[in-house]
PAPA-981928 format. One line per 5 residues: their letters; for each residue x, y, z of C-alpha. Coordinates in pm, whole numbers, plus 32768, in hexadecimal, padded with zeros to 4 digits. Layout:
N
A> X/Y/Z ~ ... .
END
This chain:
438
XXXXX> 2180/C79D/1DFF ~ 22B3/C87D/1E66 ~ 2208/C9A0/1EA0 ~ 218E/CA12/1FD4 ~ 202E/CA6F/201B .
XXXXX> 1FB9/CBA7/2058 ~ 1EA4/CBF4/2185 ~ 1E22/CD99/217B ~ 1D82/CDC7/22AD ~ 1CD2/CF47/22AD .
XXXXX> 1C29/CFF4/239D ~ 1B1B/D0E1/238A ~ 1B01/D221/244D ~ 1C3F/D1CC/2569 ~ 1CF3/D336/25D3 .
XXXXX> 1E41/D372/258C ~ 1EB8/D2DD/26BA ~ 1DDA/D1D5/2712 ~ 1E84/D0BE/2787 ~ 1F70/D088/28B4 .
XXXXX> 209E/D054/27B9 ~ 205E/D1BD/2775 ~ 2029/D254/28D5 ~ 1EB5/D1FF/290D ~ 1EF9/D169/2A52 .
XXXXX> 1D8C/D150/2AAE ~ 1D59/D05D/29D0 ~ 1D75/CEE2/29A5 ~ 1DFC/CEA4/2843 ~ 1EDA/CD61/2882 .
XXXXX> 1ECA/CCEC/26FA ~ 1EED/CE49/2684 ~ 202D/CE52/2769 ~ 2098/CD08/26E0 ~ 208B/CD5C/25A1 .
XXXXX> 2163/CE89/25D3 ~ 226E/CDC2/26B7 ~ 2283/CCDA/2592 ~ 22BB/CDE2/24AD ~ 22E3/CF3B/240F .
XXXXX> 21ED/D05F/24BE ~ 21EB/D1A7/23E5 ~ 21C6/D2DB/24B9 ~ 214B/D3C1/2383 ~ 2088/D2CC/229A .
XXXXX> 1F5D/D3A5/2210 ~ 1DF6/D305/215F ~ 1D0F/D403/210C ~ 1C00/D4DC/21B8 ~ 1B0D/D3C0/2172 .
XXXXX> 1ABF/D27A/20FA ~ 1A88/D266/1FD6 ~ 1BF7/D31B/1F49 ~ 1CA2/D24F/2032 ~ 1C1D/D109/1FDC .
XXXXX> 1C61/D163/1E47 ~ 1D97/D1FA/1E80 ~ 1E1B/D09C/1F2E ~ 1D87/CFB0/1E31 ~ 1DF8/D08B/1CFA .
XXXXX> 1F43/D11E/1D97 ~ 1EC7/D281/1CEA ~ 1E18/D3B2/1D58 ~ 1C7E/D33E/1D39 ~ 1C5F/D47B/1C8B .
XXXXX> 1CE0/D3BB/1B6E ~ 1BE0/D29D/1B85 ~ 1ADA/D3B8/1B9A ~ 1AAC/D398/1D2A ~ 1A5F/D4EB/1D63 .
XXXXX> 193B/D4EE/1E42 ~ 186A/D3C1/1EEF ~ 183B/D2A7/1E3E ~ 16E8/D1E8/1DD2 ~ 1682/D10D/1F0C .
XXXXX> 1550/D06B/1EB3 ~ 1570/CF7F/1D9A ~ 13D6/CF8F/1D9F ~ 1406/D15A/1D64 ~ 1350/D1CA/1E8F .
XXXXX> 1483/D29E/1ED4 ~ 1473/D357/1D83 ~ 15E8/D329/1D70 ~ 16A6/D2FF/1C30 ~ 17C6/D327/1C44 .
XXXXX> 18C4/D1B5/1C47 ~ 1A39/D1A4/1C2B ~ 1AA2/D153/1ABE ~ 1A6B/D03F/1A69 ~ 1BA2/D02E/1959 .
XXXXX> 1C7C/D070/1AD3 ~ 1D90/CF71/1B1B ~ 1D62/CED1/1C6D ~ 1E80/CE0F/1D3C ~ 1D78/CCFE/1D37 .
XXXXX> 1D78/CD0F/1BB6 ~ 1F06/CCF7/1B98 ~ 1F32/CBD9/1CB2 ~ 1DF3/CAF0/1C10 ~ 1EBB/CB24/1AD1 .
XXXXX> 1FD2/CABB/1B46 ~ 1F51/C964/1C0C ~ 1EB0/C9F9/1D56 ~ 1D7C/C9C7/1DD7 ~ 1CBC/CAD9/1E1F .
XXXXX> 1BCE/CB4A/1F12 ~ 1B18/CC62/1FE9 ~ 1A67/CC34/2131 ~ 19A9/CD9C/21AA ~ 1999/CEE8/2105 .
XXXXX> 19C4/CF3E/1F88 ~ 1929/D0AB/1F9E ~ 19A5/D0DF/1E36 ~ 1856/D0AD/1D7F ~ 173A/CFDF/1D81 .
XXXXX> 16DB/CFD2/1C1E ~ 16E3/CE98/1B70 ~ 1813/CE90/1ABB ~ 18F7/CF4F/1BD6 ~ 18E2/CE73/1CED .
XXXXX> 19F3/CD9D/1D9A ~ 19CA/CC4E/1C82 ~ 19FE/CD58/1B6D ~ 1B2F/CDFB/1BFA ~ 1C09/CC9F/1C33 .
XXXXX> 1B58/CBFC/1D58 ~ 1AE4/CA89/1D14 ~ 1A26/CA91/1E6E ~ 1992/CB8D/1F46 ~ 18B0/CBD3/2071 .
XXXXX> 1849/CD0E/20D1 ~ 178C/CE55/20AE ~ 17B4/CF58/1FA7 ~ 1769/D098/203E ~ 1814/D165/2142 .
XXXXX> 17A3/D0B2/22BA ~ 1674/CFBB/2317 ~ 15E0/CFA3/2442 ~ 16B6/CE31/24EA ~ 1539/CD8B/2516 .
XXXXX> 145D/CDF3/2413 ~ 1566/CE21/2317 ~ 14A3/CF63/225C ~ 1557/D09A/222E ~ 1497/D19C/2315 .
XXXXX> 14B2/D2F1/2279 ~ 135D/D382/21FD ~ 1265/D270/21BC ~ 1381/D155/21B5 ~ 13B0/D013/20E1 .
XXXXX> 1417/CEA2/20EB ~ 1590/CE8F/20B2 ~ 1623/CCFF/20DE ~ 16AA/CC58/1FDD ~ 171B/CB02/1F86 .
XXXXX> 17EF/CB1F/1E3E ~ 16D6/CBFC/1D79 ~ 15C2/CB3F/1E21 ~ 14FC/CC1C/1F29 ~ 14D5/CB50/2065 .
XXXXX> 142B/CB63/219C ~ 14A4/CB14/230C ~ 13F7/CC0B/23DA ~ 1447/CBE9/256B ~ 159D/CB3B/24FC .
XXXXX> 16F1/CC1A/2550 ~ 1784/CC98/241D ~ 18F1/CC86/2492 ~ 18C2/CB44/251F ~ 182C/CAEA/23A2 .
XXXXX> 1967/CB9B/22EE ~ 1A5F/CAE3/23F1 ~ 19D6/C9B3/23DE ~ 19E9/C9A9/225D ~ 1B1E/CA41/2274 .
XXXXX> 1BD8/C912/234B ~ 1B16/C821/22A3 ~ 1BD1/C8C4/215A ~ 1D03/C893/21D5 ~ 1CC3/C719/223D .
XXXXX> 1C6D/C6B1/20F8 ~ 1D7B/C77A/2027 ~ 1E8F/C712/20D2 ~ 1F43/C669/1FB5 ~ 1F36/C7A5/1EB5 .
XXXXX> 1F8F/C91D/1ED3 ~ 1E9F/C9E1/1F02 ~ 1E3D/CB61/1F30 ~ 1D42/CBA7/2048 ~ 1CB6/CD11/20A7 .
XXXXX> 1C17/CD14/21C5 ~ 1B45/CE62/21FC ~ 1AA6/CE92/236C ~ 194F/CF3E/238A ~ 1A00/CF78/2504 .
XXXXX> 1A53/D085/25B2 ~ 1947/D104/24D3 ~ 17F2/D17E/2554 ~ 1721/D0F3/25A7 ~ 1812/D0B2/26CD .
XXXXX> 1792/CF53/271D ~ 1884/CE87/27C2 ~ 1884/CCEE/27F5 ~ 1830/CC7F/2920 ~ 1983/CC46/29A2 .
XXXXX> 19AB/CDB2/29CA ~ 182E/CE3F/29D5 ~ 1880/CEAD/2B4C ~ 1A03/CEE8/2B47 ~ 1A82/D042/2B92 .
XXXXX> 1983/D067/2C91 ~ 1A7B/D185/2D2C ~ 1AC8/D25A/2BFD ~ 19C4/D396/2BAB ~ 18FE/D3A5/2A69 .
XXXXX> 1917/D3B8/2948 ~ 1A90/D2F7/2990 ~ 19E4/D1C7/2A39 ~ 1924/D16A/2919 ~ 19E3/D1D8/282D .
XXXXX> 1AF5/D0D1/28C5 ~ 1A0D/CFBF/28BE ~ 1A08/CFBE/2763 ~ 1B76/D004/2736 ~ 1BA8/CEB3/282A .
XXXXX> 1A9E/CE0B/2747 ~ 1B67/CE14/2615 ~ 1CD8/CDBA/26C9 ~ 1C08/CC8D/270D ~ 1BA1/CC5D/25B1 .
XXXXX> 1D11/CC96/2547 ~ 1D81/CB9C/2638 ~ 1C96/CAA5/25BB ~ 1D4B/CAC9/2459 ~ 1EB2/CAC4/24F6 .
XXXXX> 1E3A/C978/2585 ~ 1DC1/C8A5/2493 ~ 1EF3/C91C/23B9 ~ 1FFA/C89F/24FE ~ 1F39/C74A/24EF .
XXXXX> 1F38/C700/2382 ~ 20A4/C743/239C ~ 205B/C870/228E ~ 20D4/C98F/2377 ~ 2275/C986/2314 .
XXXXX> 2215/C958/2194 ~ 20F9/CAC4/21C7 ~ 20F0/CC08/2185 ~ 200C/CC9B/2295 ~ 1FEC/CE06/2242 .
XXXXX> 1F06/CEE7/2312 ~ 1E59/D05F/2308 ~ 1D61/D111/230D ~ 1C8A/D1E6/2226 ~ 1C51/D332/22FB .
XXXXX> 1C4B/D3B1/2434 ~ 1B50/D3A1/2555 ~ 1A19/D422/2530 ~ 1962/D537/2601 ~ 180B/D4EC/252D .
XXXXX> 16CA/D511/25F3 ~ 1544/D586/25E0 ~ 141B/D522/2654 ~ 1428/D3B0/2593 ~ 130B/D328/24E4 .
XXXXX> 121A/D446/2470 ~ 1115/D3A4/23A3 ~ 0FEF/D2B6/23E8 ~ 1012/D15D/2345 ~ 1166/D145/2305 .
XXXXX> 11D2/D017/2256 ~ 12A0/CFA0/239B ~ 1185/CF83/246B ~ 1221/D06D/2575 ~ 112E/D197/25CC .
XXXXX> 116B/D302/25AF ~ 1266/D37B/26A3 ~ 134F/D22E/269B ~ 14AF/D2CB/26B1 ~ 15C7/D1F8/2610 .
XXXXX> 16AE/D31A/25F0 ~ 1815/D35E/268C ~ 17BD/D444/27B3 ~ 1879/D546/274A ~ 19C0/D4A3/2737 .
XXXXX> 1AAF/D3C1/281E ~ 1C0D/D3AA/273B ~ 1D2C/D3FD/27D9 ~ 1DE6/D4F4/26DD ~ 1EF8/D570/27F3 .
XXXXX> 1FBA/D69A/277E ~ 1ED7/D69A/2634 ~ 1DB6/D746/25F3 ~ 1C9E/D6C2/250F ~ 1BC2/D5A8/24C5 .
XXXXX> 1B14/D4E8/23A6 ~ 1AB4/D5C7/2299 ~ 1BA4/D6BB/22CA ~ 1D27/D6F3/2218 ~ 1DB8/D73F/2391 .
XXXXX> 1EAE/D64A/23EC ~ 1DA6/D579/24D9 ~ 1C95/D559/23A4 ~ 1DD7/D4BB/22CC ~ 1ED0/D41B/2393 .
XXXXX> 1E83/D2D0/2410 ~ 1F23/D185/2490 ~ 1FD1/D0AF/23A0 ~ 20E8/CF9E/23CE ~ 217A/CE50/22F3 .
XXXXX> 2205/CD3C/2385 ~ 227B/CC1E/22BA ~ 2329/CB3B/2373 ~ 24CE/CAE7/2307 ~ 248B/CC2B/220A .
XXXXX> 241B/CD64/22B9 ~ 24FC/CDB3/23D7 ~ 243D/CDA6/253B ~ 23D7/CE6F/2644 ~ 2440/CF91/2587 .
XXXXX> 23B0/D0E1/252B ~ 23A7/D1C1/2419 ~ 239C/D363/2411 ~ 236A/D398/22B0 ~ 2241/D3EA/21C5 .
XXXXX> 21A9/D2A8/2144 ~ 203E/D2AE/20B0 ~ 1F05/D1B5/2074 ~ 1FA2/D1BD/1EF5 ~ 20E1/D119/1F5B .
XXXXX> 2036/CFC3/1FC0 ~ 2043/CF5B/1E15 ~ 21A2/CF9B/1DB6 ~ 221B/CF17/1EF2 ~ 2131/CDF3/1EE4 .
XXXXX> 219D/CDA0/1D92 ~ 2334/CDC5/1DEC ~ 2302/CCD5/1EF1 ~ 2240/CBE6/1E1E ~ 235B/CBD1/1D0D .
XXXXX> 224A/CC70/1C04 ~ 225F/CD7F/1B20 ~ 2144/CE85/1ACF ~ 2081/CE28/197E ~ 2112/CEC5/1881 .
XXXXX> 1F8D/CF67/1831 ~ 1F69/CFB4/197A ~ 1F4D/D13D/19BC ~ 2051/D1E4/1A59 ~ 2084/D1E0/1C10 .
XXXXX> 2075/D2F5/1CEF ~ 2112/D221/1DF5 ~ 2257/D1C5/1E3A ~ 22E1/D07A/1EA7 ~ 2323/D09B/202F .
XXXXX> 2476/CF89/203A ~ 2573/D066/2044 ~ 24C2/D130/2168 ~ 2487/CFEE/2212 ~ 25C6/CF8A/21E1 .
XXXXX> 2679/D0EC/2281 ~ 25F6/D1CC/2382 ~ 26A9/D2F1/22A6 ~ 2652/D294/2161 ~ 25B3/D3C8/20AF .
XXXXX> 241C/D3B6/2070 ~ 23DC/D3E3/1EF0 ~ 2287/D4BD/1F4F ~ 230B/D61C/1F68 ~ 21C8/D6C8/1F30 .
XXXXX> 2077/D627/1FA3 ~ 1F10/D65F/1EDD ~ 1DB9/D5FF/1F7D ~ 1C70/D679/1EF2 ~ 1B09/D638/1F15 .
XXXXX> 19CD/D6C5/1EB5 ~ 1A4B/D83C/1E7D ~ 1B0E/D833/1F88 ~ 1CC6/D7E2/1F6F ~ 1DEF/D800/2041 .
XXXXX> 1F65/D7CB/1FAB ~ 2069/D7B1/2098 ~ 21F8/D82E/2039 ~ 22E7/D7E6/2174 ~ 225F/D89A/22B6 .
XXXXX> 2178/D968/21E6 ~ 1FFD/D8F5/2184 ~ 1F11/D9D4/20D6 ~ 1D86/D964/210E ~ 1C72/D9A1/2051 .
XXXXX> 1B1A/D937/2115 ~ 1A07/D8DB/2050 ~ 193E/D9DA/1FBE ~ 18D9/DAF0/1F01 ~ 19A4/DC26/1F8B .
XXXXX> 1B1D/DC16/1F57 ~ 1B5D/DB97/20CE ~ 1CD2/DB3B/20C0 ~ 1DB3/DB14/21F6 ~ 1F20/DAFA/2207 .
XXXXX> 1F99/DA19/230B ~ 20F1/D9B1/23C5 ~ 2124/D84A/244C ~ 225E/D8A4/2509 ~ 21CB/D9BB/2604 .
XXXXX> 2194/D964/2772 ~ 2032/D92E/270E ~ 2039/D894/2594 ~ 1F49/D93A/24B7 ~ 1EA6/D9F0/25E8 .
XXXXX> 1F19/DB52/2541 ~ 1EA3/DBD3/2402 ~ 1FE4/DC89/2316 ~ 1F02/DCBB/220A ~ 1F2E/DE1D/2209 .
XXXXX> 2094/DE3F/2263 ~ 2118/DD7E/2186 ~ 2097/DDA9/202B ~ 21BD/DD34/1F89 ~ 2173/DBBE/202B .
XXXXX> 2011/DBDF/1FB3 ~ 208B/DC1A/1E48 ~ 2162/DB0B/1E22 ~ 207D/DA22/1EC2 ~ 1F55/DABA/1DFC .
XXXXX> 2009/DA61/1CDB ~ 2076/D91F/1D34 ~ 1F08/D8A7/1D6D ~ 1EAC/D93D/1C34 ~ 1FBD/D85B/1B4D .
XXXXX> 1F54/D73C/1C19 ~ 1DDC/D760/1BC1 ~ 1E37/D797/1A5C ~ 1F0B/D65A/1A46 ~ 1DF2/D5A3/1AE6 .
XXX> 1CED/D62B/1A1E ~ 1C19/D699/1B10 ~ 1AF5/D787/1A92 .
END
């Protein structure tokens, strides 16, 4: 009854700098803001390139290459997708350590780690969820809308249907109404936007906001304003259940912006309803990266680092900010620290590295001196100002890039300095060794 409760709140596609705590002044992100006035607000907190390694690397506190998240994940728990690949099932979750130690456990949104039965959110330490499994659904019709599309709500590991209904008015709602009624226990709740997401469909509160910014940025904001809502709706209902001193409100996201677009639906029929030629993309982009270059999918600084702040009120100092290298892997040890609980003693070992002592001083030292990231065949590792890429595919296509020019990662060293290369070559290989990546 001691311990506090711990609220995740994650984002899904927001740019590196996409909020006005961070220097987006053309946006309105008053609970994002909050959150980060009321807490700690990391400068260099990096997730992944996409969703799905982010979302295992926060719930396992390891690289997802060790869970086997290599590549997308199964979305449709029916197969159209012809996906098969899930994270482990034998993975440790946060949610599995906290429900084993008393919490209550729950997800509202995106799992994106698997959809077949056996690897979904009530296997992997969540006693309730509502969601979708796959990687986006369309707010209305809820089907994912790549190639012919599927149905993708669930209830638990019951398929449900609410067409016309707003799916992150469904999550919130269910979220709040989890907090009302579990007021008197701890409890663990991860609560994973389908917003800023495409299809960029905002609520109605901000459907014609931004009127005076140009495209892509004006819808792009919509969204982004869409979810502060959403966030504030959560910050709410924990200030009037007199929950918010006694929570741990962490927030992140899993990637950067997105610059995805085409000419939308493409096939007759689709299981949506929409007809061919429905866009629901991201017009190209919108994130604000600033001095960064890069977006989702790529290992450049604006495809991997993202917003992320704590607050926890009486605990975590306030208003402050923090320069160092944190990652989505952190979020477990830290969690645990704060919660008084130790890892299981069968749990596998963490990548991440509990954040206090950063938290706690400005100079403290990170404990990530290199970085790793990979996906698909594609892998960057990063060792102080010096990051060596390899972009997906077949040729050897490796660039060596500086985050402390002018213009970070703007210049290629790759041949110049071959002796960077090697070491970093090297390092990557060790690390794919030691996570047994084939």
């Amino acid at each position: 009854a001691d311990r506090p409760n711990v609220v995740i709140l994650f984002t899904d596609d927001q740019g590196t700098l996409d909020a006005n705590c961070y220097g987006s002044n053309d946006l309105q992100t008053p609970n994002i803001d909050r959150l980060a006035v009321s807490g700690v607000r990391f400068t260099q907190a990096y997730a992944h390139a996409v969703c799905c390694p982010s979302r295992a690397a926060l719930l396992t506190g390891r690289h997802p290459q060790r869970g086997g998240v290599t590549n997308w994940t199964q979305g449709d728990r029916h197969g159209s997708d012809h996906g098969n690949l899930n994270m482990a099932a034998e993975e440790v979750t946060l949610a599995e350590v906290l429900r084993s130690n008393g919490y209550r456990t729950a997800l509202f949104g995106k799992w994106h780690l698997g959809a077949k039965p056996g690897h979904g959110p009530l296997d992997q330490g969540f006693e309730t969820y509502f969601g979708h499994l796959s990687g986006f659904i369309d707010n209305y019709r809820h089907c994912f809308l790549h190639g012919r599309g599927y149905h993708d709500l669930y209830d638990g590991n019951t398929e449900i249907f609410r067409r016309d209904e707003y799916y992150p008015d469904l999550m919130i709602e269910r979220a709040v109404e989890y907090i009302e009624s579990n007021q008197h226990s701890p409890f663990l709740m991860m609560v994973a936007f389908n917003l800023p997401h495409y299809p960029e469909q905002p609520i109605s509160k901000f459907k014609d906001a931004y009127a005076d910014l140009p495209m892509p940025r004006q819808s792009y904001a919509r969204v982004i304003s869409s979810v502060d809502d959403h966030i504030g709706r959560v910050l709410n209902k924990l200030d009037e259940t007199g929950l918010r001193k006694d929570t741990i409100v962490i927030m992140m996201c899993d990637n950067g912006h997105s610059t995805e677009t085409n000419a939308g639906i493409r096939v007759k029929d689709h299981v949506s309803g929409y007809p061919v030629g429905h866009y629901y993309l991201a017009h190209g982009g919108g994130g604000n990266t600033g001095k960064w270059i890069g977006h989702k999918g790529q290992f450049l600084e604006g495809g991997i680092r993202v917003p992320a702040m704590i607050s926890y009120p009486g605990t975590v100092p306030a208003g402050e900010s923090r320069d160092q290298i944190v990652t989505a892997m952190d979020w477990f040890p830290t969690v645990l620290e704060l919660c008084g609980i130790k890892p299981p003693a069968n749990a596998p070992g963490l990548d991440g590295h509990s954040l206090l002592k950063v938290i706690a001083n400005s100079e403290a030292a990170s404990d990530h001196k290199v970085l790793h990231f990979a996906w698909a065949t594609g892998w960057a590792v990063r060792k102080g100002e010096w990051k060596l890429i390899r972009e997906k595919g077949q040729a050897d296509n490796r660039t060596l890039r500086r985050l402390t020019d002018p213009e970070p990662e703007v210049r290629n060293y790759f041949t110049e300095r071959s002796e960077i290369v090697a070491e970093l070559t090297e390092l990557h290989r060790a690390w794919e060794e030691s996570v047994h990546v084939k």
